[in-house]
PyMOL Python script that loads the backbone (N, CA, C, O; Angstrom):
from pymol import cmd

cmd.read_pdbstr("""\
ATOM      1  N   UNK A   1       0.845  -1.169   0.000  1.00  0.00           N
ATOM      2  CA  UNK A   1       0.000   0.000   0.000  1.00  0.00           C
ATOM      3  C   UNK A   1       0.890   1.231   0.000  1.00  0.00           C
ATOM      4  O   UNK A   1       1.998   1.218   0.537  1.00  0.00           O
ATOM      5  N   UNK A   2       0.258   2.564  -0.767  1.00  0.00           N
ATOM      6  CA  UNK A   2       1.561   3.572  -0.767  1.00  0.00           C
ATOM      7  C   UNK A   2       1.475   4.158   0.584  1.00  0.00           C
ATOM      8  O   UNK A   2       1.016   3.537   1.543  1.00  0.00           O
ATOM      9  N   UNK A   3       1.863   5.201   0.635  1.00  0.00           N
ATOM     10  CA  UNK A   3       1.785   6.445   1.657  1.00  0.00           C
ATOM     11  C   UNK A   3       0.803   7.009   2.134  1.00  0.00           C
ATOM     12  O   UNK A   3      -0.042   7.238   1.268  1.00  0.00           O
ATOM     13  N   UNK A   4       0.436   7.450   3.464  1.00  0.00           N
ATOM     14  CA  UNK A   4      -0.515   7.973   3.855  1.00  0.00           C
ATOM     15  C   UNK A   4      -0.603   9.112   3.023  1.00  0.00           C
ATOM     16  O   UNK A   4       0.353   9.808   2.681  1.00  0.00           O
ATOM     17  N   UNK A   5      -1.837   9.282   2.698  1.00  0.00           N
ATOM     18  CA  UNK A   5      -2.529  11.249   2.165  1.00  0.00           C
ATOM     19  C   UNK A   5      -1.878  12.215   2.649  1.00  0.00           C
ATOM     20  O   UNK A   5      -1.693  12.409   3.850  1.00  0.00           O
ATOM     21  N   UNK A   6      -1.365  13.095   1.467  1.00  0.00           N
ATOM     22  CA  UNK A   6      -0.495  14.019   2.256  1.00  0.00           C
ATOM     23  C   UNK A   6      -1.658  14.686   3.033  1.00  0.00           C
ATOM     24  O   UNK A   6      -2.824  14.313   2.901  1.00  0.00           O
ATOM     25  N   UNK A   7      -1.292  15.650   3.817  1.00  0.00           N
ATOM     26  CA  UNK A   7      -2.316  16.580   4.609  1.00  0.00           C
ATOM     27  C   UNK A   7      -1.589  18.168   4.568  1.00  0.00           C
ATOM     28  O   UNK A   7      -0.405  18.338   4.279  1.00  0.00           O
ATOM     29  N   UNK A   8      -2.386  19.089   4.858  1.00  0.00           N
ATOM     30  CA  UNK A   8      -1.905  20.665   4.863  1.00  0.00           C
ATOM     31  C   UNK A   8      -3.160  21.353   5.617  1.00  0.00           C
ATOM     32  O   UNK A   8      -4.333  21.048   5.402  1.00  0.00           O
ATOM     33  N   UNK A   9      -2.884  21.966   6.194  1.00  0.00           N
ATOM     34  CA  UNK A   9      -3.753  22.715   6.896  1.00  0.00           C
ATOM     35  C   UNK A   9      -3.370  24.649   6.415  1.00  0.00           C
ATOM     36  O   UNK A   9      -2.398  25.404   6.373  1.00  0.00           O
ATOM     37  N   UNK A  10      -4.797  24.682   6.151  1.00  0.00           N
ATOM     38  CA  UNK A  10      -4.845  25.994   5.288  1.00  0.00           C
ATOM     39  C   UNK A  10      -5.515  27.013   6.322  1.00  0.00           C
ATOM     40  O   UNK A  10      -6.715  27.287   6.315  1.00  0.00           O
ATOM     41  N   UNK A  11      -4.483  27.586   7.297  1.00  0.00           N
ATOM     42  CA  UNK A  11      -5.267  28.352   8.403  1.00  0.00           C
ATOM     43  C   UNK A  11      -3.587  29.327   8.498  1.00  0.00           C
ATOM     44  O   UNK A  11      -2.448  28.871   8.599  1.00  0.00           O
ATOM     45  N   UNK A  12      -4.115  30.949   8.407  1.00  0.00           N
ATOM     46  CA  UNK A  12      -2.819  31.735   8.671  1.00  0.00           C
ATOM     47  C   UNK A  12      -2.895  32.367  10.390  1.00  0.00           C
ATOM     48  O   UNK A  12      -2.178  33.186  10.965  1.00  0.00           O
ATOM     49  N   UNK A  13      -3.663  31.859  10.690  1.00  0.00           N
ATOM     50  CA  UNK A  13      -3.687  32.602  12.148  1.00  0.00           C
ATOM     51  C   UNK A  13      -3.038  31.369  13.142  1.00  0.00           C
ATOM     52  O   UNK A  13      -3.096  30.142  13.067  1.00  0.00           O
ATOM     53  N   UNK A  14      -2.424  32.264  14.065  1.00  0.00           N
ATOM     54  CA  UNK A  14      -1.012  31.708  15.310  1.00  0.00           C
ATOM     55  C   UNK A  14      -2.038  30.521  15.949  1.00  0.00           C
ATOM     56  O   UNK A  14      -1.274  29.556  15.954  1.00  0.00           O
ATOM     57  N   UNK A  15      -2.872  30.205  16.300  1.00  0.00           N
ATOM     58  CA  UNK A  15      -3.753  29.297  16.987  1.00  0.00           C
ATOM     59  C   UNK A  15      -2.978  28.020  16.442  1.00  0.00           C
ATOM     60  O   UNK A  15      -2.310  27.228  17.107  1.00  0.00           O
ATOM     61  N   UNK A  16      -3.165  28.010  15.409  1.00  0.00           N
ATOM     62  CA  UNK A  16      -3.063  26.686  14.604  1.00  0.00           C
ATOM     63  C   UNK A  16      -4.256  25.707  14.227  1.00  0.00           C
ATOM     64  O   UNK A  16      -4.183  24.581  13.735  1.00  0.00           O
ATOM     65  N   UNK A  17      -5.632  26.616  14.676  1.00  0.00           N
ATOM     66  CA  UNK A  17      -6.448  25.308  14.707  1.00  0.00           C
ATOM     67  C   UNK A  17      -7.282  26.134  13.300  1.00  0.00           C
ATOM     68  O   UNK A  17      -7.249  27.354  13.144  1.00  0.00           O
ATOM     69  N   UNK A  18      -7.847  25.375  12.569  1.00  0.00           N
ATOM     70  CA  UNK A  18      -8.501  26.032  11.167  1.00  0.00           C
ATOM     71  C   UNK A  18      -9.046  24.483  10.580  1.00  0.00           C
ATOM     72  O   UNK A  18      -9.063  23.464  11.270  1.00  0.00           O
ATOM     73  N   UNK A  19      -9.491  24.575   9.106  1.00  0.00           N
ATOM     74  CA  UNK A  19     -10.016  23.660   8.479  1.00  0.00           C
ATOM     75  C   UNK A  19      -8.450  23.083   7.781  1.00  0.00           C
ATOM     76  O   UNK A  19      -7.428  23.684   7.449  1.00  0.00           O
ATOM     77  N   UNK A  20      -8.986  21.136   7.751  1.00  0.00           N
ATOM     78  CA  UNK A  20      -7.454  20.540   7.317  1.00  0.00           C
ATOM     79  C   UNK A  20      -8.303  20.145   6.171  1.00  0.00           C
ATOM     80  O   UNK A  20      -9.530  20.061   6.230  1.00  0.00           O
ATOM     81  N   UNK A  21      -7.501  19.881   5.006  1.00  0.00           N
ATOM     82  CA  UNK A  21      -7.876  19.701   3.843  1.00  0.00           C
ATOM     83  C   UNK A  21      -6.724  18.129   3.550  1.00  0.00           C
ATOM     84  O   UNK A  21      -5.502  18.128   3.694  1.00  0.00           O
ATOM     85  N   UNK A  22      -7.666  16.833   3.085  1.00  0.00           N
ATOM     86  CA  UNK A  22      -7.062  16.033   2.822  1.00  0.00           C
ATOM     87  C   UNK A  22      -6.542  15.960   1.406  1.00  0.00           C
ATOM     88  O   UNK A  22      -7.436  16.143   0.580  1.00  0.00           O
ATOM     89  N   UNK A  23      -5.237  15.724   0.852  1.00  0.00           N
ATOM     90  CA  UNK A  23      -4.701  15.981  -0.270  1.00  0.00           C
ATOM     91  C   UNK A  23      -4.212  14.140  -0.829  1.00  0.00           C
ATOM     92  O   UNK A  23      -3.325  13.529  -0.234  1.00  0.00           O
ATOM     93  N   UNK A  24      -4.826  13.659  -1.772  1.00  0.00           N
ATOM     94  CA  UNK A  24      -4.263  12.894  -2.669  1.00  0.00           C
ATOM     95  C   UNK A  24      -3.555  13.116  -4.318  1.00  0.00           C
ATOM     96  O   UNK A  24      -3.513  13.927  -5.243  1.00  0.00           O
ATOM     97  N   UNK A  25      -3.163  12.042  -3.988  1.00  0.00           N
ATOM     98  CA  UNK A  25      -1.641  11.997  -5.412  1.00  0.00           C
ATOM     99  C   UNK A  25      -3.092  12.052  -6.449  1.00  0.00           C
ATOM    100  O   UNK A  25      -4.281  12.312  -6.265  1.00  0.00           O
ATOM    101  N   UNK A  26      -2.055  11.565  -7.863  1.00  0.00           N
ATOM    102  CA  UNK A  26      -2.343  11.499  -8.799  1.00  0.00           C
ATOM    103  C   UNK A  26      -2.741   9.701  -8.568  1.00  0.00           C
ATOM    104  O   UNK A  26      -3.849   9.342  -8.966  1.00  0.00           O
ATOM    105  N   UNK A  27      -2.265   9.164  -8.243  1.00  0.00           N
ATOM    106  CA  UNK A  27      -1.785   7.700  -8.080  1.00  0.00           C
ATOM    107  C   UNK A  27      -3.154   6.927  -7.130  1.00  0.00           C
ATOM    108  O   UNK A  27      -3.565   5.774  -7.262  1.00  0.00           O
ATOM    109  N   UNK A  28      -3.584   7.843  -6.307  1.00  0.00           N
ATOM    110  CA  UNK A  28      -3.863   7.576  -5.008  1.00  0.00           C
ATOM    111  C   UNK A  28      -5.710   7.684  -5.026  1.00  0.00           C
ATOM    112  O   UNK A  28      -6.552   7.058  -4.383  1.00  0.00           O
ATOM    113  N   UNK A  29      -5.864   9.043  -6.331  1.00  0.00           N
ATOM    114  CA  UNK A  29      -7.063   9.132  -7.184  1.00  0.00           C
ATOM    115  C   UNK A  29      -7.462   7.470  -7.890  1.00  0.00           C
ATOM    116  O   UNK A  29      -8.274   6.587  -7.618  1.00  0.00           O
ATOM    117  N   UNK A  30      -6.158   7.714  -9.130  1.00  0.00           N
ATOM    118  CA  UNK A  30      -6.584   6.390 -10.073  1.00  0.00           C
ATOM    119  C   UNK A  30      -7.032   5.386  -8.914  1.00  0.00           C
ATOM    120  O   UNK A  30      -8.109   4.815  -9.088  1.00  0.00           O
ATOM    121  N   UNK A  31      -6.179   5.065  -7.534  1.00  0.00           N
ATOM    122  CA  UNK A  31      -6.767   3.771  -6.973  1.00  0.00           C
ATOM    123  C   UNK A  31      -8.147   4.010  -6.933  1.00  0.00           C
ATOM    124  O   UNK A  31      -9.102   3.621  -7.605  1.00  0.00           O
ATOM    125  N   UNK A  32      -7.958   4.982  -5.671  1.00  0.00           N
ATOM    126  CA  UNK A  32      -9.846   5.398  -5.682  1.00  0.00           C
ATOM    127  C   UNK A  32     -10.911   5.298  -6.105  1.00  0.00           C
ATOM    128  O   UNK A  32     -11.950   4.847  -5.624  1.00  0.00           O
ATOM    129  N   UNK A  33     -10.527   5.974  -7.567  1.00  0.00           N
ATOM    130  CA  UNK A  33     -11.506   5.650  -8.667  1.00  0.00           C
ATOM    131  C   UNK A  33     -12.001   4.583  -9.236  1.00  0.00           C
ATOM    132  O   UNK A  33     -13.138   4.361  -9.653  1.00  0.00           O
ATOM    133  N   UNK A  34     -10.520   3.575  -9.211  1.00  0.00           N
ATOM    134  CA  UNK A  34     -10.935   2.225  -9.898  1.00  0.00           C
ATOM    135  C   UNK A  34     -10.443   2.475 -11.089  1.00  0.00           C
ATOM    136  O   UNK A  34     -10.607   1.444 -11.741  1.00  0.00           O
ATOM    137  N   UNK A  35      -9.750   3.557 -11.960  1.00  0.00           N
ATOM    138  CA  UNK A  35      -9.485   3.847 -12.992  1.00  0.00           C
ATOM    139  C   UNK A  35      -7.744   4.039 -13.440  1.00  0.00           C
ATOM    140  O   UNK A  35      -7.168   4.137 -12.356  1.00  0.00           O
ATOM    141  N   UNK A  36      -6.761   4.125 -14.504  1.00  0.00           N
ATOM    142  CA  UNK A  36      -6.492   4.426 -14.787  1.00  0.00           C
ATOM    143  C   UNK A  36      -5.476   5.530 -14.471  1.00  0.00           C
ATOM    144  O   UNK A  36      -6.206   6.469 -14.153  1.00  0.00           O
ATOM    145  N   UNK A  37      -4.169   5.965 -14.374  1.00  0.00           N
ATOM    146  CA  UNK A  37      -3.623   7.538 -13.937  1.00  0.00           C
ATOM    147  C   UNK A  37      -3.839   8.127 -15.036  1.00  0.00           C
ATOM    148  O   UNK A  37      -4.338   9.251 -15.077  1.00  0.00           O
ATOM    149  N   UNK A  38      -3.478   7.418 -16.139  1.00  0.00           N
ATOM    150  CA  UNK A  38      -4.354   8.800 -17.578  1.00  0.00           C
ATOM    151  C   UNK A  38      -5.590   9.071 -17.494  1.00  0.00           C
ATOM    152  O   UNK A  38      -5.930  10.253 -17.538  1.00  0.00           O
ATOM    153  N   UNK A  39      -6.580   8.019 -17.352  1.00  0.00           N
ATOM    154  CA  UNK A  39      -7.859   8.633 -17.027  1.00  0.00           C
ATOM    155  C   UNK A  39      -7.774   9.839 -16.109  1.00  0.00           C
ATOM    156  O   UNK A  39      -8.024  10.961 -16.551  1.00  0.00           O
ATOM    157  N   UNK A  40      -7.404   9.625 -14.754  1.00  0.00           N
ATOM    158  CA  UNK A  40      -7.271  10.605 -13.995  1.00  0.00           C
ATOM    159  C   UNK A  40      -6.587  11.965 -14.515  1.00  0.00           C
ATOM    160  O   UNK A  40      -6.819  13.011 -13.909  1.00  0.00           O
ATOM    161  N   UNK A  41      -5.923  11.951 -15.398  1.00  0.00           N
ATOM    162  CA  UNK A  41      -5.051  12.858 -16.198  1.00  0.00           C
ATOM    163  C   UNK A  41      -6.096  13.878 -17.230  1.00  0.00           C
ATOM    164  O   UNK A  41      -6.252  15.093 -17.346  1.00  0.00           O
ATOM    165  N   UNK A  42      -6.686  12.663 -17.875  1.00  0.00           N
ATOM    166  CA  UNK A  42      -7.736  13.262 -18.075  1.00  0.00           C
ATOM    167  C   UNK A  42      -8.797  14.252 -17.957  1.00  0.00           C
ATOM    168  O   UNK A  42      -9.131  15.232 -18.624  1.00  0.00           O
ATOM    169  N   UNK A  43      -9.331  13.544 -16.630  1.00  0.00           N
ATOM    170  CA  UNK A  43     -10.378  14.355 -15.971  1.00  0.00           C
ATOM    171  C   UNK A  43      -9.928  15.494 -15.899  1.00  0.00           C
ATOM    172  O   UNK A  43     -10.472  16.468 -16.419  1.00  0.00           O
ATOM    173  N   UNK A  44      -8.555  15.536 -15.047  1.00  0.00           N
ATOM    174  CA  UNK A  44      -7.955  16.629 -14.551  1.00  0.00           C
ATOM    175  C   UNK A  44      -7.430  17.303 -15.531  1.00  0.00           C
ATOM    176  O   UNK A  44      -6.513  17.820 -14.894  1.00  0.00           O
ATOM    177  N   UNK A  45      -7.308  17.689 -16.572  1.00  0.00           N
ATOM    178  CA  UNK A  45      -7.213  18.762 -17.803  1.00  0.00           C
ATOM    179  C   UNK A  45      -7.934  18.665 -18.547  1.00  0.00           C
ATOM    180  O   UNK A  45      -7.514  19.088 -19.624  1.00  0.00           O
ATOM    181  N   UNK A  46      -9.192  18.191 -18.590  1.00  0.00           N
ATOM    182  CA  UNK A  46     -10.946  18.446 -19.076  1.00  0.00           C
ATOM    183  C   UNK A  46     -11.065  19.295 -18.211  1.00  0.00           C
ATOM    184  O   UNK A  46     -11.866  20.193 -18.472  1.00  0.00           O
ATOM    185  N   UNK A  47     -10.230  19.365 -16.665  1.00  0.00           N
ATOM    186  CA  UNK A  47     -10.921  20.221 -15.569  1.00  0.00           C
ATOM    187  C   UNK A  47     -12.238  20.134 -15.027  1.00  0.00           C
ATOM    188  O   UNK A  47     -12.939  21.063 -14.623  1.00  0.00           O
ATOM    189  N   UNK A  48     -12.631  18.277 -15.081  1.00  0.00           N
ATOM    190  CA  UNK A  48     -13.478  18.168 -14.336  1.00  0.00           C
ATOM    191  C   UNK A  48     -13.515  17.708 -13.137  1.00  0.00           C
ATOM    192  O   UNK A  48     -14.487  17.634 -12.385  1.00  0.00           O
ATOM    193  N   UNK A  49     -12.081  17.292 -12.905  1.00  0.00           N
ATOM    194  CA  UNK A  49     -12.203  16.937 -11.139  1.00  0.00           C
ATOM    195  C   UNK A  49     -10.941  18.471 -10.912  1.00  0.00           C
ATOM    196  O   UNK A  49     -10.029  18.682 -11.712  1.00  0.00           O
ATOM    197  N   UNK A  50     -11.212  19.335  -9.683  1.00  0.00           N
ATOM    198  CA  UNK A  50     -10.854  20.365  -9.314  1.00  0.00           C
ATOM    199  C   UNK A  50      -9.221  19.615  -8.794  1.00  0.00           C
ATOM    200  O   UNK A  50      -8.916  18.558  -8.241  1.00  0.00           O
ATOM    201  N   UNK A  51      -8.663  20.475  -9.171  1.00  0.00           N
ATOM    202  CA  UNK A  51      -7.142  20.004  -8.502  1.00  0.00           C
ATOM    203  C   UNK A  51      -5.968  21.064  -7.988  1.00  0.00           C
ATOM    204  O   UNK A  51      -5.933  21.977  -8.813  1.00  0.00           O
ATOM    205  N   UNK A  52      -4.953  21.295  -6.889  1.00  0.00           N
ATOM    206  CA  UNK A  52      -4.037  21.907  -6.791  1.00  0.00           C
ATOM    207  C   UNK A  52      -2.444  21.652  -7.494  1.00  0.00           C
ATOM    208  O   UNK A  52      -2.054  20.525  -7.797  1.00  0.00           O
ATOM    209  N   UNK A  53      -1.797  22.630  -7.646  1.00  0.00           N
ATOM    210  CA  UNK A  53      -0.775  22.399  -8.035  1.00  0.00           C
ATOM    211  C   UNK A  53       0.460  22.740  -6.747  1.00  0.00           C
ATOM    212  O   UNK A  53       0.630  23.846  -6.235  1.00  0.00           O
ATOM    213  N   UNK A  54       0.984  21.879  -6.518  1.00  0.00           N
ATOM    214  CA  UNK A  54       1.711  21.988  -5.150  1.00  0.00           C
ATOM    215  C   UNK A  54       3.166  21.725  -5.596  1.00  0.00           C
ATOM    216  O   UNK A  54       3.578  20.566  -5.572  1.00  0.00           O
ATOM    217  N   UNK A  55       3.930  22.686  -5.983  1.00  0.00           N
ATOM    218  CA  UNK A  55       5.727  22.734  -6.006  1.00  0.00           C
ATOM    219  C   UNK A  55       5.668  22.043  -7.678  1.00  0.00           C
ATOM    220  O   UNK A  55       6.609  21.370  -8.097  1.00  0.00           O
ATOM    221  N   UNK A  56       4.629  22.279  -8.384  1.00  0.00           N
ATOM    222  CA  UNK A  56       4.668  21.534  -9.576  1.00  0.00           C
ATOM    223  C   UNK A  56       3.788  20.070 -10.082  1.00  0.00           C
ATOM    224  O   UNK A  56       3.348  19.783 -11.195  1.00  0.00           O
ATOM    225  N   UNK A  57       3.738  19.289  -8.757  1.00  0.00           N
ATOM    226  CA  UNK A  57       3.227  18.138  -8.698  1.00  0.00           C
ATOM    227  C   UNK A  57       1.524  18.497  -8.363  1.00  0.00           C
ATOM    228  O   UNK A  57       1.227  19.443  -7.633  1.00  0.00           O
ATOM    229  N   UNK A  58       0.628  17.733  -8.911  1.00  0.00           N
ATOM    230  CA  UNK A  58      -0.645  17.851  -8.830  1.00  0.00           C
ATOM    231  C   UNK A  58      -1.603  16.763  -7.214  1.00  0.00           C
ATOM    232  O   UNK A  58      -1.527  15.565  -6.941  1.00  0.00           O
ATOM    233  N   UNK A  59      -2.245  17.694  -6.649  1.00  0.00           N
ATOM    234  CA  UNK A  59      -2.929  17.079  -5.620  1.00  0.00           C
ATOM    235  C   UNK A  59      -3.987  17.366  -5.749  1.00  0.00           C
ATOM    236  O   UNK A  59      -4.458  18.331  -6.351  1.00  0.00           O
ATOM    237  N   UNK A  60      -4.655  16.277  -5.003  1.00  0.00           N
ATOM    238  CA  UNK A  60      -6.499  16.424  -5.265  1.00  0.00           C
ATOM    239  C   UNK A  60      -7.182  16.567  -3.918  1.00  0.00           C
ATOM    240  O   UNK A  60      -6.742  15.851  -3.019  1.00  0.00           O
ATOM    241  N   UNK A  61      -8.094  17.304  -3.666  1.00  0.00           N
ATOM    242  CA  UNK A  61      -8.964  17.042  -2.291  1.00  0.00           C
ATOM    243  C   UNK A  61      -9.651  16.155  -1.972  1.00  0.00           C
ATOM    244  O   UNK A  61     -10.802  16.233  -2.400  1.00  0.00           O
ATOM    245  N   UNK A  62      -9.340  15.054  -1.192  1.00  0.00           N
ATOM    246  CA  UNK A  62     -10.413  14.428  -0.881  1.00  0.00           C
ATOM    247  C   UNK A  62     -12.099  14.383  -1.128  1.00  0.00           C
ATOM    248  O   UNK A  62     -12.870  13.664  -1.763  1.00  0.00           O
ATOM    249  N   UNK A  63     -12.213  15.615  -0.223  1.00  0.00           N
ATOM    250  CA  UNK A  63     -13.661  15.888  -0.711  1.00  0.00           C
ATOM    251  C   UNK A  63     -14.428  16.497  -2.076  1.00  0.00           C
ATOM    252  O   UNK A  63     -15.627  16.484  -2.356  1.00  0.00           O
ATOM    253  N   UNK A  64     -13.244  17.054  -2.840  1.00  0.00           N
ATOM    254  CA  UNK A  64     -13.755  17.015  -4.141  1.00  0.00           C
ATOM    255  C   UNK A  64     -13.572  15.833  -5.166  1.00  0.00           C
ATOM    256  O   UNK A  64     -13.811  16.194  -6.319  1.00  0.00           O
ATOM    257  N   UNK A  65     -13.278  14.766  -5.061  1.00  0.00           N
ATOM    258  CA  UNK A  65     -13.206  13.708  -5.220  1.00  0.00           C
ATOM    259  C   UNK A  65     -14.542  13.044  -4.941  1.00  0.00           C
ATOM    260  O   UNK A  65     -15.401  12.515  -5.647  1.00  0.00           O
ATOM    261  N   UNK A  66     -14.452  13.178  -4.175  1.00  0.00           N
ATOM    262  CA  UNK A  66     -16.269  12.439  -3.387  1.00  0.00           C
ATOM    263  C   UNK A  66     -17.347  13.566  -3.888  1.00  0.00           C
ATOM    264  O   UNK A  66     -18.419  13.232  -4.394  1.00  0.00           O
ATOM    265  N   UNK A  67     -17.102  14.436  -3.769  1.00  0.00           N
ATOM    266  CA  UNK A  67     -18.320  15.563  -4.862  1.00  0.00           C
ATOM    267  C   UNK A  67     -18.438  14.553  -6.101  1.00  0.00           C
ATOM    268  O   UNK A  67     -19.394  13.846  -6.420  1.00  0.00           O
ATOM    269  N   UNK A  68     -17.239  14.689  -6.676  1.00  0.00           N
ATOM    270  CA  UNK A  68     -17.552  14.115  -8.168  1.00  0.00           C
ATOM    271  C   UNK A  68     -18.043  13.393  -8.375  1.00  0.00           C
ATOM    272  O   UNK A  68     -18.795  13.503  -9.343  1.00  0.00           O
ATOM    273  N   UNK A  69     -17.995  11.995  -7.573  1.00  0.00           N
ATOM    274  CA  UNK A  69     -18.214  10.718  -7.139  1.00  0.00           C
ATOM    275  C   UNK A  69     -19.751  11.144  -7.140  1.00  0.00           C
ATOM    276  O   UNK A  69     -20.238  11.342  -8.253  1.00  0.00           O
ATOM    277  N   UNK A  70     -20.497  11.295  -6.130  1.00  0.00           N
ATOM    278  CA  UNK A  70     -21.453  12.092  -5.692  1.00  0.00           C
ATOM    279  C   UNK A  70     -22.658  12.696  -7.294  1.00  0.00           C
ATOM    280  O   UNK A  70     -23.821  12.469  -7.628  1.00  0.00           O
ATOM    281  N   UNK A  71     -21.665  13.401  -7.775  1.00  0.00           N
ATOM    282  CA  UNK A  71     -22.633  14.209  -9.001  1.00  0.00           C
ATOM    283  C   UNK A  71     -22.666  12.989  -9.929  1.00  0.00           C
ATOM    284  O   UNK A  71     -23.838  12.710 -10.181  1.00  0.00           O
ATOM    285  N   UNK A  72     -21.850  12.214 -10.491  1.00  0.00           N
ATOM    286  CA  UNK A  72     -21.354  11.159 -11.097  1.00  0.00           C
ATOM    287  C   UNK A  72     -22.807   9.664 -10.767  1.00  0.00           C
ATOM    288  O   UNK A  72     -23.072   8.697 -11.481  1.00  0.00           O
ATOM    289  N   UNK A  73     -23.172   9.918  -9.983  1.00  0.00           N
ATOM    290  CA  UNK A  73     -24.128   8.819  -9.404  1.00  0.00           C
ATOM    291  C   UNK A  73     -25.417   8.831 -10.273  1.00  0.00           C
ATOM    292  O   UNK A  73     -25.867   9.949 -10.523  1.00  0.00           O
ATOM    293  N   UNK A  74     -25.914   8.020 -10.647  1.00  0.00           N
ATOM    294  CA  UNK A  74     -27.302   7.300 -11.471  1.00  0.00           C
ATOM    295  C   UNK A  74     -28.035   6.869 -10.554  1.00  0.00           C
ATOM    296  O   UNK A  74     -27.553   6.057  -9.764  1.00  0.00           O
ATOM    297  N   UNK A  75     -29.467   7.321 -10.411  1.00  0.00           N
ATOM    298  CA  UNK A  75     -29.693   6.820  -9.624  1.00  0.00           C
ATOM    299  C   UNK A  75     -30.759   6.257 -10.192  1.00  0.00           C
ATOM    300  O   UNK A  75     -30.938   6.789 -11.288  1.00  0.00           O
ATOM    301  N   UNK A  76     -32.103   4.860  -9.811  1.00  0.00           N
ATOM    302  CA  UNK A  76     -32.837   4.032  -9.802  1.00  0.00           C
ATOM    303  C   UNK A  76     -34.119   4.224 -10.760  1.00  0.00           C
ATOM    304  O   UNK A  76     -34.785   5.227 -10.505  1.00  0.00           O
ATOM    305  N   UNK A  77     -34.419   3.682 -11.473  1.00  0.00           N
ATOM    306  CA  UNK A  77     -35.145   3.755 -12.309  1.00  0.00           C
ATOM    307  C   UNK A  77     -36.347   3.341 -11.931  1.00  0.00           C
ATOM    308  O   UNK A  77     -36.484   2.133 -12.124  1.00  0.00           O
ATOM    309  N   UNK A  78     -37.848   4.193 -11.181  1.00  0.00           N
ATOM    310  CA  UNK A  78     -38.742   3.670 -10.427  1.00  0.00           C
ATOM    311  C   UNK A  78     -39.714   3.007 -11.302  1.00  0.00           C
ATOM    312  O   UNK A  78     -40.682   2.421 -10.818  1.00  0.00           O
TER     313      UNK A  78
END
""", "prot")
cmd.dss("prot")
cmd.show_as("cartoon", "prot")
cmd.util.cbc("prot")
cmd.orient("prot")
């Protein structure tokens, strides 16, 4: 199994306490997904899954991941 999710916490005030934002790879998506890292490559310069660029290398949010997931859903044919 790879590496834990990187993590970063996006808060500028001395406390230290703010909202943490979970950050996955490129790598760490494709598992997720069940898909592909080009697929994921994909998505991500269609610019349909939202992504950061961190020192060059690309990270994804957790929870926008699960949005997508989320909008992405079919649901039941009554």
């Amino acid at each position: 199994m790879g590496p834990a999710p990187v993590q970063t916490i996006l808060d500028n005030t001395s406390t230290g306490s703010g909202p943490t934002i979970e950050l996955l790879t490129l790598i760490e998506v494709a598992e997720a997904l069940k898909i592909s890292v080009s697929s994921v490559r994909r998505l991500q310069q269609a610019r349909r899954l939202p992504f950061f660029k961190v020192g060059g290398a690309l990270r994804f949010a957790k929870a926008d991941i699960l949005s997508y997931l989320q909008s992405r859903r079919v649901g039941p044919v009554n």
